[in-house]
Structure formats: C-alpha cells, structure tokens
C-alpha positions as CSV (number, residue, x, y, z in Angstrom):
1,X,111.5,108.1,62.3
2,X,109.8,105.0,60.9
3,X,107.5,102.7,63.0
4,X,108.1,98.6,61.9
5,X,105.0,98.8,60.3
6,X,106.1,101.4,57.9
7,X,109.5,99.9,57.6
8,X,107.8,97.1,56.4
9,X,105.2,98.9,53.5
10,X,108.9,100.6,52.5
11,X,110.7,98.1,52.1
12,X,110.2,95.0,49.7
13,X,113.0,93.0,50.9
14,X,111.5,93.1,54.5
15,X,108.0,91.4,52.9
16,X,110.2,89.0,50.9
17,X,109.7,86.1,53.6
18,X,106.2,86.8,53.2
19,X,105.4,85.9,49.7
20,X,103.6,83.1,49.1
21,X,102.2,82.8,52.9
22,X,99.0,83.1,54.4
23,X,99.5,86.3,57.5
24,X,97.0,87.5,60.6
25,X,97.5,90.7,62.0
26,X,97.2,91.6,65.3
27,X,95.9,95.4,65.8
28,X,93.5,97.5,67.2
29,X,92.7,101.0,66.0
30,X,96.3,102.8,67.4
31,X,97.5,100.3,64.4
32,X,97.9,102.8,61.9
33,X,100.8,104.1,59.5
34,X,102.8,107.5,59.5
35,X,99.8,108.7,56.9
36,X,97.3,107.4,59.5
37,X,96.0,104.5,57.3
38,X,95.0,100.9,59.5
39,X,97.9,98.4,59.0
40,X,94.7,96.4,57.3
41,X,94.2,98.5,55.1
42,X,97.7,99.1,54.7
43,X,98.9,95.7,54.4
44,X,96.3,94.4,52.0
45,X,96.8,97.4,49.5
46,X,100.8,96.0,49.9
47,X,99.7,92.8,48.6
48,X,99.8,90.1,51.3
49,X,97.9,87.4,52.0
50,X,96.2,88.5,55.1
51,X,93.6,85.7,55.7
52,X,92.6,86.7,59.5
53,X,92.9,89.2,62.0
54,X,92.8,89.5,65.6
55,X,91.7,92.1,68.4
56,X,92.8,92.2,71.8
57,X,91.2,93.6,74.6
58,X,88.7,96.2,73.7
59,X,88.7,94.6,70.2
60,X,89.8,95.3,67.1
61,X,87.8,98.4,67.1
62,X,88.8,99.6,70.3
63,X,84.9,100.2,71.0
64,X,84.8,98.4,74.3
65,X,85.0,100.6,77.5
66,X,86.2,98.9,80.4
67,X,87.8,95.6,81.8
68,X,85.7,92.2,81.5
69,X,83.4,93.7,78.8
70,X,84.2,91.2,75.9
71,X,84.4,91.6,72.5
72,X,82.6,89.0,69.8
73,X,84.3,87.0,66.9
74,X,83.2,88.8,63.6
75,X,83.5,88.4,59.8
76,X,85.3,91.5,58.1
77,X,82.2,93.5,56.5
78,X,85.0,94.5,53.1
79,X,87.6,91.8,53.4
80,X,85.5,88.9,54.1
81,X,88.2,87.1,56.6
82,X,87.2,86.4,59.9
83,X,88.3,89.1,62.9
84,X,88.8,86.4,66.0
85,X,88.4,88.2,69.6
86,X,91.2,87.6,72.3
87,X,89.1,89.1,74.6
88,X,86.0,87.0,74.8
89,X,85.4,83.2,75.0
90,X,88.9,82.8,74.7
91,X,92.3,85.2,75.6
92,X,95.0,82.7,73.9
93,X,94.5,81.7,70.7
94,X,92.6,78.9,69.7
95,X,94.5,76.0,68.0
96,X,91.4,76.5,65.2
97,X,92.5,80.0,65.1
98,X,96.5,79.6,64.7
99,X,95.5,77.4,61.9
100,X,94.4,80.1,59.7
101,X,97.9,81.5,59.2
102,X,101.4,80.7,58.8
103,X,102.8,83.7,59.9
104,X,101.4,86.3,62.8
105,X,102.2,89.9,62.6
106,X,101.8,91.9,66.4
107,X,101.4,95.4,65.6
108,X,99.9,96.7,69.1
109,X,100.5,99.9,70.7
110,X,101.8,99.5,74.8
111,X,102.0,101.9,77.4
112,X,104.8,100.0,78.4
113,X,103.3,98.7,81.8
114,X,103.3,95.0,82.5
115,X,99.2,95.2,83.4
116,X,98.7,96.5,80.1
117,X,97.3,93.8,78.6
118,X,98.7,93.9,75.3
119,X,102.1,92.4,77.0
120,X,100.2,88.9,78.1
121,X,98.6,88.7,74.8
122,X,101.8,89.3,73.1
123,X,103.0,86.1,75.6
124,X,99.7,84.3,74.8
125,X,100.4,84.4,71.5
126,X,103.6,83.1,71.3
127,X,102.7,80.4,73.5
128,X,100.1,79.2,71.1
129,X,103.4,79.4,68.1
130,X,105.2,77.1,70.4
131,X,106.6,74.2,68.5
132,X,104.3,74.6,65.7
133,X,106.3,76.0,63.2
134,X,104.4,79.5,63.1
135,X,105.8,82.6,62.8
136,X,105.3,85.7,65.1
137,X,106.7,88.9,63.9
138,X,106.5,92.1,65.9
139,X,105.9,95.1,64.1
140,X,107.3,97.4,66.7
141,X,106.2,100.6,68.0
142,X,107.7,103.2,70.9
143,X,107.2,102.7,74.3
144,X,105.5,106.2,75.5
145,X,106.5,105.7,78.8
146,X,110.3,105.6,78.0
147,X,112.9,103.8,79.3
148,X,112.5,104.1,83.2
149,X,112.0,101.3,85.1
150,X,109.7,100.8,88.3
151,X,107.7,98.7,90.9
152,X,108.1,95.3,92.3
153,X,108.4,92.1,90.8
154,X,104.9,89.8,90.3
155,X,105.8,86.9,92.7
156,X,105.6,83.4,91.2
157,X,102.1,82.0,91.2
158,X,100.6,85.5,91.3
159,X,100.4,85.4,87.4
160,X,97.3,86.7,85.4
161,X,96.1,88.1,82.6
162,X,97.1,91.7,84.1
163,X,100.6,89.6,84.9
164,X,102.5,88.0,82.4
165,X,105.3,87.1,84.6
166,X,107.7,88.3,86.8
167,X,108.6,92.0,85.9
168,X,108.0,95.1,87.4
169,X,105.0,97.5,86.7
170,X,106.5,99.7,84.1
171,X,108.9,97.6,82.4
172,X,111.3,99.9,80.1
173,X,110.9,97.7,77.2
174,X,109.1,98.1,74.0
175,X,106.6,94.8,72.8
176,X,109.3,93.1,70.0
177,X,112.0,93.7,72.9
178,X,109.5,92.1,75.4
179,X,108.8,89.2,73.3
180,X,112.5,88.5,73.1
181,X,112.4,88.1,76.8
182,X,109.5,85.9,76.9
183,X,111.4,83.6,74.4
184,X,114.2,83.4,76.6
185,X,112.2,83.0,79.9
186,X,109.7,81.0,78.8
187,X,112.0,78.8,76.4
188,X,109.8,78.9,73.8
189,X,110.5,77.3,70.2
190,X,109.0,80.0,68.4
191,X,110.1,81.7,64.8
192,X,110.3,85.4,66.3
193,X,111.3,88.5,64.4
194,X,110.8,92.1,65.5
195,X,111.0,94.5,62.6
196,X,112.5,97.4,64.6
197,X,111.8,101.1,64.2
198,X,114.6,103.2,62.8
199,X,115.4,106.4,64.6
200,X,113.4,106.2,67.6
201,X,115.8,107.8,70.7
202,X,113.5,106.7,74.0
203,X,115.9,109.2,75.7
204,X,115.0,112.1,73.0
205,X,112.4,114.9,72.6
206,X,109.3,113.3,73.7
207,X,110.9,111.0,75.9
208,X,109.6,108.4,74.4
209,X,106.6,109.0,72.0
210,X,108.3,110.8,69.2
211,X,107.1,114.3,68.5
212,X,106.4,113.7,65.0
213,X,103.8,111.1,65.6
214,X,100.1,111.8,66.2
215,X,98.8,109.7,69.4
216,X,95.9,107.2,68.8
217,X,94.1,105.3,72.0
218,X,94.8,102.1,72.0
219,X,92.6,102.0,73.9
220,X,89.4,103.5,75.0
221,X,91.0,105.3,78.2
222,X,94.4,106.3,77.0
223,X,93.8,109.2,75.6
224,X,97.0,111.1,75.6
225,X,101.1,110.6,76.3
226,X,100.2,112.5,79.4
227,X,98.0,109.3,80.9
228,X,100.6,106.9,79.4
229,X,103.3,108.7,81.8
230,X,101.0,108.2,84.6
231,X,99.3,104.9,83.9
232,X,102.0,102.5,86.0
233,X,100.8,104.4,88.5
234,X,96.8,105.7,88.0
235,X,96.0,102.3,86.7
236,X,96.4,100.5,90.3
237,X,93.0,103.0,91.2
238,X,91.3,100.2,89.5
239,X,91.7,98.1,92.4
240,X,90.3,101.0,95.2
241,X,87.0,102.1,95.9
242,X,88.0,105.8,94.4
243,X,87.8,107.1,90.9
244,X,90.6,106.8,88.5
245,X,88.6,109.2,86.1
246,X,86.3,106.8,84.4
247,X,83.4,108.5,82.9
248,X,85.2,112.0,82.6
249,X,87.4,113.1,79.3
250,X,90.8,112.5,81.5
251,X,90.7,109.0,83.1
252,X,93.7,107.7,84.6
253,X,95.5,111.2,85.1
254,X,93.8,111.3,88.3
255,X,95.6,110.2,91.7
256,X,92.3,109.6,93.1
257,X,88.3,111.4,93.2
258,X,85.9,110.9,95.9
259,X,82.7,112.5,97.1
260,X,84.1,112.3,100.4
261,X,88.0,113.1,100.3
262,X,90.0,116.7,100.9
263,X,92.5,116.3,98.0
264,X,94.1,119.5,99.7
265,X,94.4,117.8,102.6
266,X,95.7,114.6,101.3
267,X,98.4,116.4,99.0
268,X,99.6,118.1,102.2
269,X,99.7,114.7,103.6
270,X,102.1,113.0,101.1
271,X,103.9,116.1,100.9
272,X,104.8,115.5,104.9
273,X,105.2,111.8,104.7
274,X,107.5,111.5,100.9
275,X,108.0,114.9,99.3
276,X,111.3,113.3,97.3
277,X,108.2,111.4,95.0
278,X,106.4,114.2,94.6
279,X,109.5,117.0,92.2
280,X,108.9,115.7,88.8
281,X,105.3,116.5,88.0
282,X,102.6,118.9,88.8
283,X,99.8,117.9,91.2
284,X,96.5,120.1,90.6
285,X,93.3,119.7,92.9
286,X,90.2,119.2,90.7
287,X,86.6,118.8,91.1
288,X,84.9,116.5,88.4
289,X,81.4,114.5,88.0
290,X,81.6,111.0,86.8
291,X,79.0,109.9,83.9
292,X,79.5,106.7,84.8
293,X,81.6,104.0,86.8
294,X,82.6,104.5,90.2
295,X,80.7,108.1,91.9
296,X,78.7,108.3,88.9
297,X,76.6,111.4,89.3
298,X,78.8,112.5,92.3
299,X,81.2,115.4,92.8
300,X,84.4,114.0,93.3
301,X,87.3,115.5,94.4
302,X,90.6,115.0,93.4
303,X,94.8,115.4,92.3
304,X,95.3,116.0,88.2
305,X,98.7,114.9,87.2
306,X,100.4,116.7,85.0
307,X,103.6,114.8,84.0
308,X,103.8,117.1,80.5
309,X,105.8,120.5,79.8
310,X,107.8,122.3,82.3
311,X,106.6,120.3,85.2
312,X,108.0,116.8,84.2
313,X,111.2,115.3,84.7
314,X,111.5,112.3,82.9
315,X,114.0,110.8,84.5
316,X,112.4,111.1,88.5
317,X,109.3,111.0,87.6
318,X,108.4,107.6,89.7
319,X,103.9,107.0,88.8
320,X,104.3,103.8,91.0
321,X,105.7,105.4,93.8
322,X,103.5,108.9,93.8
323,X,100.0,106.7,94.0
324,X,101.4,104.3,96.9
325,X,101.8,107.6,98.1
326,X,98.5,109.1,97.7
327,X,96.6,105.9,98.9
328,X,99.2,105.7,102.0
329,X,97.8,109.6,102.6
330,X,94.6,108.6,102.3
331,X,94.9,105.8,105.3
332,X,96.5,108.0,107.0
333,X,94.2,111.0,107.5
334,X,91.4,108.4,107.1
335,X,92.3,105.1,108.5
336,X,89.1,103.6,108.3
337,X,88.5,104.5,104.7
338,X,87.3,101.5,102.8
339,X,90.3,101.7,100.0
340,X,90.4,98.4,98.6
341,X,87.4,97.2,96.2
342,X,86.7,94.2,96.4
343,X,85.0,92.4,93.1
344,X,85.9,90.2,90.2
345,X,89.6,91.9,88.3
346,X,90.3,90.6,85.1
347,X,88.9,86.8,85.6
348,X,90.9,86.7,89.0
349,X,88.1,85.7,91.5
350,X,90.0,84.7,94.5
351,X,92.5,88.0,95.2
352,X,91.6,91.6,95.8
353,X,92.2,93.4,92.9
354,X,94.5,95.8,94.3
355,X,96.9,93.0,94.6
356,X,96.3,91.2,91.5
357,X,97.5,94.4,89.6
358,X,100.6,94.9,91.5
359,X,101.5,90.7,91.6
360,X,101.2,90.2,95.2
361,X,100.5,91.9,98.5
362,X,103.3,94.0,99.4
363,X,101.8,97.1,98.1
364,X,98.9,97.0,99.7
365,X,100.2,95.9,103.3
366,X,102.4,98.8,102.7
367,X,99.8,101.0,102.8
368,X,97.7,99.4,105.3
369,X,100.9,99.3,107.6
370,X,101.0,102.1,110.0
371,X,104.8,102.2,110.9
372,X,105.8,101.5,107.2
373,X,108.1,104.2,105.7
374,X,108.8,105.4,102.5
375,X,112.4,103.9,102.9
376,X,110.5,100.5,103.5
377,X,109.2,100.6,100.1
378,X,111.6,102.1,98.6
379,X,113.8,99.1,99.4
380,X,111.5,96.7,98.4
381,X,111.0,98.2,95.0
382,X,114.8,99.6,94.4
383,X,115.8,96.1,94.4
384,X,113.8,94.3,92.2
385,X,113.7,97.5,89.5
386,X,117.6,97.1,89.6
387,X,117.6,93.4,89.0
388,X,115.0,93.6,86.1
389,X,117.7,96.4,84.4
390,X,120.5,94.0,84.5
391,X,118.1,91.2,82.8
392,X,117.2,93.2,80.1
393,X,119.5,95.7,79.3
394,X,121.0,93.0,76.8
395,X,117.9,93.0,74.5
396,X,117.4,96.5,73.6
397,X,117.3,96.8,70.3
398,X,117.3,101.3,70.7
C-alpha cells in the first residue's frame, strides 16, 4: 500500500498543482516515506519549493516529553527555512506565519483519538486558511486504531486544545477524512485536498496499521500499535492521580500503577461489576518503577493491556469503556482514593483535567456515582457513538 506522501513523490501529476508555489509542511518525525526517508527530506529532493515548516506538539523533532513542555521557533540547520512551533507561544498559526506559503501540506501521524492533538491542529490550521486563499492538503496516513467508534460527545463550550469539537474519544476517521468534516462543520472557505492512500483496508490484517509498515512515535509516548489500541482509553490516566506509565518503556498500555493499589484486587473488581468490557484483550498484573512523572522512584502496581495477538478482538475491544471501568473499581474498593488530579491540563486552568479530556463531566460523575451502572454509561455513550457513525460514514474515503 502507498501512504499520500508516497503517492505524491510517485506521481508527477499529483505535484503538478504545485509547481511554481511556495509549500510548508507540517510533520514531525513519524513523517517519513515507505524507505523511511523524512517527507523533508523527501519533498525537497522532489523538487518543491518548501519555504517553511512546522511542528506540532512535541515539535518537529518529537524530542519533547510531556504535555505543556513547549517547543521553540528554529531556523533549519541544512535548509536554511525557518521550522515555526505550534506548540509554544502560539498553537494556531500566526498570520506572519501563513504568509510564508501558498500551499500547506499536513502529513501527521494520529492515533485516531480526538485528544490527540494532532486533530485540533489539523482544525487550527485550517482555521488560519479560512478565506485567505491558502491551500491545505492532507497527506494522509492510516488510522492505527481502526475504524471503531467510541465515547461521548465533547459538549458545546467544553472545547480545548485536547477538544476540537464535538466528537467522540476515538473517532474512526483518518486526519484528511477529519478535515473534511471540520470543513463542513465549521463552514470553512478553505482550498482542501486529501491525497488519499491507495490500498489501505482499516478492516484488514493489522486492523488498521498495515503490516507492511514500520511504526514511528509520533510522539514521544506512542511507542507501538499496541498503545495506539489502548490510548482512547490509557490517555484519560492523565487526568488521575495514578500512573499511566510515564517514565517506564510502555506508557499508556497501563490501566493504572500506584504504590498503594492491589491491581489483583481491582481486576477482580471490574471483573464483578462489567466483565462484557473486559473479552477482547488481555489484562496482566505488573509491577514497574517510574524514573520520572507521577510515583517516580516508587513501586507501582498495576494492569498491562495487551490488545495485540490472540488476545484482541478488534471489533469489541472498547479502551474507553475498560478504563471507566478500572477507575470505577478503584472507587469502589477505595472510595476515598484521591483519583482525580487536579493541576493545569493542556492551558485549561479552570476544569479538572479528568473532564477536560473526556469534554465534560459525565465520565467522571460516573465514576464517582455509587449507584451508577454499567448500563448507565453504556447508554450515554451508545448513543452519541451511533450518532457520530451516521455523520460521518459519508466522508470515508477507505
């Protein structure tokens, strides 16, 4: 199969619309080619004009380690363009900075889950092309996380960077697919072209992230297709006082760690309380030590995921759903624990984190409620992920 980035190096009549114009690329260091070579690199050995580029959070070098460490503007040591940051002074795009192209090319690699933060930069973006005249292509890539839908809808006026607007957590879609829906929500007057993949099968081997293909973090913490399954779900330990694996070599494929949990005891818990969310993945207890982050220096116990071989089922495997269920465990065997942390989340100052990343509070008083059910949730959840399938199953492109 072909990624859009290696569509376009392939094929001249694809760069046609290019000649003669001055082109920024988005990337970070997941932007590579089939023979592993940057889209940078790649692009400027085509011959185009790149005249800037641009790196979302992390940066362009994918060297920064966690949320709300920024990244500087730079000059391009071999190139000599400048490298702009959409994760420092600014996270939309500077009118001075849309000015040094006519035409922007996305080529970012999601995890396909709406607080991935590629998705609102993707939104930023064309937000800044609105009305201008500019052009944003999407040099499309797979979603690893497949088609499968899941979590409820971010409530109006609950929007962040984390929460582009109102989709669920894992959103099905891939990013030139997503833009497409941002035009039409938004109504934005913006040139938009997606240069699509050719032969990717989202329901195929790999469910998602193609076999073939060798997997690059995107960034610093996504380390493997593995803790792109279970981000929609891991990722929401960022707002909870328990490790999510930071400071280990597997964050994020952890349903919790804590010095002072039984992860025995809270997998026999949620298998009591909602077994039906717990078939379509192995659950491992694990001991680990944080080097840094939350426990550093601490013996935390935990649950591994392992949505990978024999144990997954791609098409029950629910992320969302199994960590409400190991946080509603942990309040239940300890309903005093102090869960939800409580500190600045992505520039939101005002919210707990917990529901900043899940676009309001119905998670959390789920949790926190002691009569709620799984049904309860279930409902709340089942009918927003159905509505968000019948607004976009008209825009897949796969």
């Amino acid at each position: 199969m072909k990624f859009g980035i290696d569509r376009l190096l392939a094929d001249p009549a694809l760069r046609k619309p290019l000649e003669g114009k001055r082109i920024a690329l988005v990337a970070h260091p997941a932007s590579v080619t089939a023979n592993l070579t940057h889209s940078l690199d790649a692009l400027i050995a085509a011959g185009l004009n790149i005249t800037s580029a641009f790196g979302p959070q992390h940066g362009l070098k994918g060297d920064k380690q966690d949320n709300m460490v920024e990244t500087e503007d730079e000059l391009d040591p071999i190139y000599n363009i400048p490298v702009f940051s959409l994760y420092g002074e600014v996270r939309r795009p500077s009118g001075q900075m849309m000015s040094t192209a006519d035409v922007f090319l996305f080529d970012l690699q999601d995890l396909g889950c709406r607080i991935y933060t590629f998705v609102t930069t993707l939104l930023y973006l064309l937000e800044a092309a609105n009305g201008t005249g500019k052009e944003v292509w999407v040099l499309d890539r797979p979603n690893p996380a497949g088609r499968p839908v899941e979590g409820t809808t971010l409530l109006a006026g609950q929007e962040s960077f984390v929460g582009a607007g109102p989709m669920p957590m894992r959103h099905g879609l891939t990013l030139g697919e997503m833009g497409h829906w941002f035009i039409d929500h938004f109504k934005l007057d913006v040139n938009y072209r997606v240069i699509a993949m050719e032969g990717w099968e989202p329901d195929g081997p790999g469910y998602g992230w193609p076999e073939d293909r060798v997997w690059i973090n995107p960034s610093p913490n996504a380390a493997n297709v593995n803790m792109a399954r279970a981000y929609a779900g891991t990722v929401m330990l960022e707002g909870a006082n328990l490790s999510e694996g930071r400071g280990t070599t597997r964050p994020l494929e952890v349903l919790f760690g804590a010095p002072d949990l039984d992860a025995k005891a809270v997998l026999a818990e949620m298998r009591r309380f909602a077994p039906q969310w717990l078939a379509s993945c192995a659950l491992r207890d694990c001991w680990y030590t944080p080097t840094f982050h939350k426990h550093a220096g601490q013996l935390c116990n935990g649950l591994m995921i392992h949505a990978e071989g024999s144990f997954y089922d791609h098409h029950a495997f629910r992320p969302w759903r199994l960590q409400a269920l190991a946080f509603k465990a942990i309040r239940r065997l300890y309903p005093d624990y102090d869960l939800w942390r409580d500190f600045p989340y992505e520039y939101e100052f005002d919210r707990l984190a917990i529901d900043v990343i899940n676009g309001g509070p119905a998670l959390r008083q789920w949790v926190d409620d002691p009569a709620a059910l799984p049904d309860d949730l279930e409902a709340l959840a089942g009918a927003d992920e159905a509505a968000w399938l019948d607004a976009t199953r008209a825009l897949r492109l796969y």
